[in-house]
C-alpha angles and dihedrals in degrees: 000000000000113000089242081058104051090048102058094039104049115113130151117265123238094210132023123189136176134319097069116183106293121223108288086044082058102044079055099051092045087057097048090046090052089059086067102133111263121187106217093021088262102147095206106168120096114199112210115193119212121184137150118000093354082073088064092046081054092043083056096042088061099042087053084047093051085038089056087037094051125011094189099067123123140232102268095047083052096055086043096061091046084052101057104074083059094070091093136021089231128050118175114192115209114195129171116216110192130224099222090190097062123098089234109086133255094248098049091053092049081051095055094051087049092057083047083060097039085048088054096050089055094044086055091044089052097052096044111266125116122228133189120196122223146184121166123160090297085073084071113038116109088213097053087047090049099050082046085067082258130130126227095256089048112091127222099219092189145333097242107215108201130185149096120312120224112237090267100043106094110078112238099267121262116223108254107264103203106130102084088049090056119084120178116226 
């Protein structure tokens, strides 16, 4: 798949099913993601990979999270949240833990470790995979990052979520929109 191409095709999958990319298809993703561009040199993203029975642990990891959140929540918010990490065989964390002591800034750095995820998403597009990219309030929990070998100040840019996608589980494609977000100066 040419890059051109990549680009204007990719789209997040709805749904995402066994085989995930074995390991050789990982290893690849992994090093494109790692030529994300990285000002300093810095290399601040950490890629977690979180597959098989470690997706449950996850799934538990966010309903203690909604549980903390809101204590209110019912049983079947709670299994929601167990269940997401389900979605896909694969799921790649990219985090980007600062040097606060670099000249380059915090935000820069965060940014770095979001285009090694962008440039994941693309490398799995290009071999075939689908991949969706997710936050939630998860993302943000100290206790999920901890538990993530993280530590509070470090930021997890997306749960990657990374497998094969049925015959109906791309969404038709919807033509780019960018004109009304360009202004010429």
């Amino acid at each position: 798949m040419q890059a051109i191409d990549a680009l204007l095709r990719r789209r997040s999958a709805k749904t995402l099913t066994e085989p995930a990319p074995d390991e050789g298809a990982l290893e690849l993703l992994l090093a494109c993601a790692s030529r994300a561009p990285d000002h300093g040199r810095l290399r601040p993203w950490r890629f977690i990979v979180i597959r098989g029975a470690a997706r449950a642990r996850l799934g538990e990891l966010m309903a203690d999270q909604l549980r903390r959140k809101q204590p209110a929540a019912g049983a079947e918010a709670l299994q929601r949240e167990r269940q997401k990490p389900l979605r896909a065989p694969l799921i790649v964390t990219v985090a980007a833990v600062c040097d606060g002591a670099a000249k380059v800034p915090a935000i820069e750095q965060t940014l770095a470790a979001g285009a090694a995820a962008q440039n994941m998403m693309l490398a799995a597009a290009a071999l075939g995979f689908g991949a969706m990219w997710k936050t939630g309030d998860a993302a943000y929990d100290d206790a999920v990052k901890a538990a993530l070998g993280l530590e509070s100040r470090d930021a997890i840019v997306g749960f990657l979520y990374i497998g094969t996608v049925p015959a109906d589980g791309l969404p038709p494609p919807v033509p780019g929109q960018w004109q009304d977000r360009v202004t010429y100066w």
